[in-house]
KERO-957810 format. One line per field, with one value per residue (C-alpha): x, y, z; residue in three letters. Coordinates in steps of 0.05 Angstrom, whole numbers, padded with zeros to 5 digits. Layout:
// residues N
X: c(X ...)
Y: c(Y ...)
Z: c(Z ...)
residuo: c(Ala ...)
This chain:
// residues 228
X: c(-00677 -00600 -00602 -00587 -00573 -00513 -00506 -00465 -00478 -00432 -00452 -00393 -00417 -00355 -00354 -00385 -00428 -00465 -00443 -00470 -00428 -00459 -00424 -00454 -00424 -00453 -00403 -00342 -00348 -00357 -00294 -00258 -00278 -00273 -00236 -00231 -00280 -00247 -00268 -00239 -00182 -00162 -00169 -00125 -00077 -00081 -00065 -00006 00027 00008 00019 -00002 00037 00024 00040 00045 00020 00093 00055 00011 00042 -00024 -00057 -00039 -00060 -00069 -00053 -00055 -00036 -00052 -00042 -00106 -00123 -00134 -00190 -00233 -00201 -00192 -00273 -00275 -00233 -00267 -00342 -00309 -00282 -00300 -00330 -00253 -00235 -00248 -00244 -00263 -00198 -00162 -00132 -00059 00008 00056 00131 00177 00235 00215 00169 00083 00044 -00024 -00042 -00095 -00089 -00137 -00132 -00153 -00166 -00114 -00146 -00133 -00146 -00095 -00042 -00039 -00033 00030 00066 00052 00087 00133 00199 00226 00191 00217 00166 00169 00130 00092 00131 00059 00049 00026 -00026 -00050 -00041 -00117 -00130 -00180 -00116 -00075 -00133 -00127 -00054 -00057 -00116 -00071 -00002 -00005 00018 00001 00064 00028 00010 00082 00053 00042 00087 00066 00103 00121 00148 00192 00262 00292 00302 00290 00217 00210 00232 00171 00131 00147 00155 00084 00059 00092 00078 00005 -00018 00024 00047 00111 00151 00210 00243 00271 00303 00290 00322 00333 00248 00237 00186 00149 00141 00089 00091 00044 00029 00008 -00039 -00103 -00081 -00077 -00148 -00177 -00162 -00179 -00231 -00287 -00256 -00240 -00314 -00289 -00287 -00233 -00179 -00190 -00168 -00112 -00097 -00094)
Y: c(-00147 -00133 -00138 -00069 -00106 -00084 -00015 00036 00115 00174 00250 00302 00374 00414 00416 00465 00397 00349 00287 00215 00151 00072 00021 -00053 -00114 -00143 -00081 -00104 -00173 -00140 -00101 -00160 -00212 -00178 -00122 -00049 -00012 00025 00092 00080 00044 00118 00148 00101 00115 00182 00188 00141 00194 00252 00237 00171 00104 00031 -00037 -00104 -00142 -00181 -00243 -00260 -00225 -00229 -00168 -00090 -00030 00045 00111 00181 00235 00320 00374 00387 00452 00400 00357 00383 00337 00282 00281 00282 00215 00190 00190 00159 00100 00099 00025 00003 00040 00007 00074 00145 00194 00220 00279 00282 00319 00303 00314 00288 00342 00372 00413 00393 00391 00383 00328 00280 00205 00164 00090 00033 -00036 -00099 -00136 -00172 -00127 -00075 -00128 -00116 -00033 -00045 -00087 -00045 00015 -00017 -00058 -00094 -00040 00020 00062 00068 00104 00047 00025 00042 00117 00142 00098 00102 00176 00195 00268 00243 00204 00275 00308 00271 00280 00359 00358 00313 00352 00414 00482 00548 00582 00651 00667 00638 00565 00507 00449 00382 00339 00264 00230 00193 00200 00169 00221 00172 00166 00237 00241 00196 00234 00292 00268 00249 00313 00344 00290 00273 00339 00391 00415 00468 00431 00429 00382 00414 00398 00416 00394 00321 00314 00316 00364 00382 00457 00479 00533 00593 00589 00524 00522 00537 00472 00442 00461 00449 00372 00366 00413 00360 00317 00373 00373 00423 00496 00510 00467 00503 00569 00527 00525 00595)
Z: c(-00102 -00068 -00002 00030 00103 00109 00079 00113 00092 00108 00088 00082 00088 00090 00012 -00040 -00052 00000 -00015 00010 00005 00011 00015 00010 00012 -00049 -00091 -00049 -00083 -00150 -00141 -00111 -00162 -00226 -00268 -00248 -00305 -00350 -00318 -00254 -00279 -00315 -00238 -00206 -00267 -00253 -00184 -00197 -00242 -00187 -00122 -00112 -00088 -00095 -00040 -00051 00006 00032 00065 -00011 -00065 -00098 -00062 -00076 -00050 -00075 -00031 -00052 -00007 -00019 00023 00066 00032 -00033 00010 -00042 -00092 -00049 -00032 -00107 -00119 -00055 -00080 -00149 -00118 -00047 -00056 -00069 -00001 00069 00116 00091 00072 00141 00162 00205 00204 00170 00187 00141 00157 00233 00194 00211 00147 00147 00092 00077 00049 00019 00016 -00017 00011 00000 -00071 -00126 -00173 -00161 -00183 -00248 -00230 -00187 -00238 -00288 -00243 -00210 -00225 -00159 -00120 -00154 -00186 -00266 -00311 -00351 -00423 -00450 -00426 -00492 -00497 -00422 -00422 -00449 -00438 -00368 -00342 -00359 -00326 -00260 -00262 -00266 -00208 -00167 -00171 -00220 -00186 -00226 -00232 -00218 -00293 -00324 -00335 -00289 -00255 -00252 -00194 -00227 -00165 -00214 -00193 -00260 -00313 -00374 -00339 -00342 -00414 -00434 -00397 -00428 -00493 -00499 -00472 -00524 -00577 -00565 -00533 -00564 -00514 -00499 -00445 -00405 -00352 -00287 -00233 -00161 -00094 -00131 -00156 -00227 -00250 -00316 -00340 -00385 -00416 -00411 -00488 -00475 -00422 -00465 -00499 -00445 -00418 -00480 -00477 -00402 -00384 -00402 -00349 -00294 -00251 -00200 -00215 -00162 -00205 -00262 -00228 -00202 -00276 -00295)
residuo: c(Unk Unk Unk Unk Unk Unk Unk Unk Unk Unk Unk Unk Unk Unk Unk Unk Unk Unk Unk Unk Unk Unk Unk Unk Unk Unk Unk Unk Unk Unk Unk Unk Unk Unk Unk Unk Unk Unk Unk Unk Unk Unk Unk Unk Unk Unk Unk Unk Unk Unk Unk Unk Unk Unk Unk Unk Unk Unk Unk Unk Unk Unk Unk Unk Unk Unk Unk Unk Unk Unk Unk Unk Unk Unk Unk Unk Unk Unk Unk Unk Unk Unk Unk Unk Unk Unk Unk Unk Unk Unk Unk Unk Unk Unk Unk Unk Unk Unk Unk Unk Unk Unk Unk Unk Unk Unk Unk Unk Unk Unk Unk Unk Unk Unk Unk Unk Unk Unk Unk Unk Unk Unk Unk Unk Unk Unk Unk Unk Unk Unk Unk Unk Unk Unk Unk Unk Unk Unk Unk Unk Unk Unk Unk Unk Unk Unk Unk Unk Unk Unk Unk Unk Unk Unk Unk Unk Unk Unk Unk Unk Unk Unk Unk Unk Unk Unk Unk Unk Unk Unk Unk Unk Unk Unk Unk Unk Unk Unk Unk Unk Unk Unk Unk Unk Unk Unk Unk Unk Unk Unk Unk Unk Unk Unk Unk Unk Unk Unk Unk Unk Unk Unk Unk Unk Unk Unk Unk Unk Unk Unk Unk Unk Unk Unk Unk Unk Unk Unk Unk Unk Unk Unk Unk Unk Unk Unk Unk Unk)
């Protein structure tokens, strides 16, 4: 029988759901020890493209960590990811104002632990600590990575399409983004350019495309009208 010693429990009401989060120490060795399953692995993927950053730890080299940051009015979201991989995460998601440019934001981060297995995450992103999009995109773009990705930093363009923020400041990584959104998913695309960010257009025409390849994956109904 695990021993449930040394199980802590949070419960977050402030969401359409109740949810309830455990952590044991027995799961921290799992997710220390071995490979990140394939489901979470797409998550972590996902907020990579979005919003998300990775760290190497400077004293090992041999330990990275994941952040993702949203604007507090997203919390919903972030709960979201949270319950999904809360047993990689050693504090729950916090709240704080930001102020990047004398202007207070109110954001929330989430953050992952130091480990082992985020190693092979950050090298796949990043190339003496830029951030890249990966050489194999197409193949690690499945339609719940693209999902996650759209949840994470799309922006309904009030009926004329959506934007998705990339966060990659090299325009030959936006080209493969965009090339396999309009390769694998069909989709009507274009690249713009705002106040030096890169950002991907798509198309009104193509949004029920869109929706039909990631509405499986999408369990909030809030980010669906987000779509629209």
């Amino acid at each position: 029988m695990q021993d449930i010693s040394s199980t802590r429990a949070i419960c977050i009401k402030n969401l359409p759901f109740t949810a309830v989060f455990c952590y044991t120490e027995p799961l921290k060795e799992i997710c220390i020890k071995h490979a990140i399953p394939p489901y979470l692995y797409s998550i972590f993927i996902g907020l990579l493209l979005s919003e998300g950053w990775a760290n190497i730890h400077r004293k090992t080299n041999s330990k990275a960590r994941i952040k993702f940051c949203q604007p507090y009015v997203n919390k919903e979201y972030i709960y979201y990811v949270f319950r999904e991989i809360h047993m990689y995460c050693e504090k729950d998601p916090y709240r704080f104002n930001n102020n990047p440019k004398g202007k207070p934001v109110d954001v929330i981060l989430l953050s992952t632990k130091w480990l082992f297995c985020f190693i092979e995450i950050y090298s796949m992103f990043y190339i003496k600590n830029v951030k890249r999009v990966p050489c194999n995109i197409y193949d690690l773009l499945t339609p719940f990575v693209l999902a996650h990705w759209v949840m994470g930093s799309g922006i309904s363009l009030q009926g004329r399409g959506i934007k998705l923020c990339t966060n990659f400041n090299n325009i030959f990584d936006n080209v493969k983004l965009i090339n396999v959104l309009m390769i694998k998913y069909r989709l009507r695309c274009n690249l713009i350019l705002e106040k030096d960010k890169y950002s991907i257009y798509i198309y009104r025409s193509s949004l029920n495309t869109l929706l039909m390849s990631i509405k499986p994956y999408i369990p909030l109904p809030s980010i669906i009208k987000k779509i629209i």
